[in-house]
Phi, psi and omega in degrees: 000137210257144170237112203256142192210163202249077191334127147292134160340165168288337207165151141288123179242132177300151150299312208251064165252322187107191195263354188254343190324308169311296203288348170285340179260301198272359165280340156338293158316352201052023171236058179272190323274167199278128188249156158248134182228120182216192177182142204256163177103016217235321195269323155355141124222064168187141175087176184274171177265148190251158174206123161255153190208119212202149220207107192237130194279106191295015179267356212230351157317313188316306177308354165260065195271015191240355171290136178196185177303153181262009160285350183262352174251151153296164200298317171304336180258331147005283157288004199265315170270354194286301181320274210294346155313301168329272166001296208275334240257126207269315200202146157184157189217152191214115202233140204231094215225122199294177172305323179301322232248314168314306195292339197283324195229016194091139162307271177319330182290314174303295207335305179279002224241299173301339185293306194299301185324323157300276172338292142004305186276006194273163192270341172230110213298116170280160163295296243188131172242151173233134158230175192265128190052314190279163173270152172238102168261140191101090179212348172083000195219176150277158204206144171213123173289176186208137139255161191062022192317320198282011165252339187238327185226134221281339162271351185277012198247301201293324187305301199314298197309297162339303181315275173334300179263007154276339165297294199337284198294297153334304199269356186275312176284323192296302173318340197285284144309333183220089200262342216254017192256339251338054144350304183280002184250315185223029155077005197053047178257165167285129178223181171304308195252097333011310191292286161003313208277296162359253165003289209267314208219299208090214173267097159324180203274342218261316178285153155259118171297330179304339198266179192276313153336274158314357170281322174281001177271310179310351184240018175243008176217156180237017171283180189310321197278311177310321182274023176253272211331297168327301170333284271229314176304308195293317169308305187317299200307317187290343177260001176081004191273333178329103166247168169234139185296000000 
């Protein structure tokens, strides 16, 4: 008889432990060290989803006093923490999965898919992983989703930013080429002028094709691109692959 059994949380954790408050309960516990795993890009619907995994080495926290989500910094201290994250950082891995691969198999499924890769790559095998807000099974260690990890807990703060500013940086060369989307201004998220550009021009290689935004372009054009577009949706729908941003 196979005997199956569930990880407990780590601790009671204080409000006022701080951002570091989990890897701290939980090397208590012996089950360092600790990886954070997030990822930027999931609302996008153009360019890829990025996924980070990060291993913070605790004699070297102290230099991150500039940390938080990394939706909460401006672009400059962004990169300003990418750096001293890097600095601090014991082990980190960064996997990156393009657009096609969202329409071929779902938004979520890469996501938890990119996450266990990440993990998989750090160079140094975690006790305990936290990741942000969903559970992950496979991941090779115990695990706890956290909500709002990349706000509470300092390595899953440390995954965003990595995330964050290798997409960032992704979207920015992506502009280099297809400058008429301006890629470098928001990132391939929906905007005014993202929609516009749409509009105006259809979808690059670039776009998910799968999401309903971009799905709705198909029934305003009878040009070559709709009908790849069409094509390429209509496939998504018959495999169950459909997401909407």
């Amino acid at each position: 008889m196979v005997a199956t059994f569930a990880m407990r949380p780590p601790a009671v954790i204080r409000r006022d432990s701080g951002l570091f408050g989990y890897e701290r309960a939980l090397a208590r516990r012996g089950l360092g060290p600790v990886a954070g795993v997030d990822e930027a890009g999931r609302g996008a619907c153009a360019g890829p989803l990025v996924v980070a995994a990060v291993v913070l080495d605790h004699r070297r926290v102290g230099r991150l006093g500039e940390l938080a989500d990394s939706k909460l910094l401006t672009e400059r201290v962004r990169e300003r923490v990418y750096d001293d994250v890097l600095a601090a950082a014991l082990t980190w891995s960064v996997v990156v999965i393009p657009a096609r691969d969202i329409d071929r198999y779902g938004l979520h499924v890469m996501n938890v898919a990119g996450m266990r890769r990440a993990v998989a790559r750090l160079s140094v095998r975690p006790g305990y992983v936290l990741t942000d807000g969903f559970p992950v099974p496979g991941l090779g260690a115990p695990s706890l989703a956290v909500k709002k990890g990349d706000r509470v807990a300092g390595c899953v703060a440390a995954a965003s930013v990595i995330a964050k500013v290798t997409r960032d940086r992704i979207m920015c060369r992506l502009h280099e080429r297809h400058g008429e989307y301006d890629f470098a201004q928001h990132k391939g998220y929906v905007t005014a002028a993202h929609a516009a550009a749409l509009a105006r021009h259809g979808p690059c290689e670039e776009h998910r094709l799968s999401y309903a935004n971009i799905q709705s372009l198909v029934a305003q054009g009878g040009d070559e691109r709709s009908v790849r577009l069409e094509e390429t949706v209509a496939m998504a729908g018959r495999q169950g692959l459909t997401e909407t941003a």
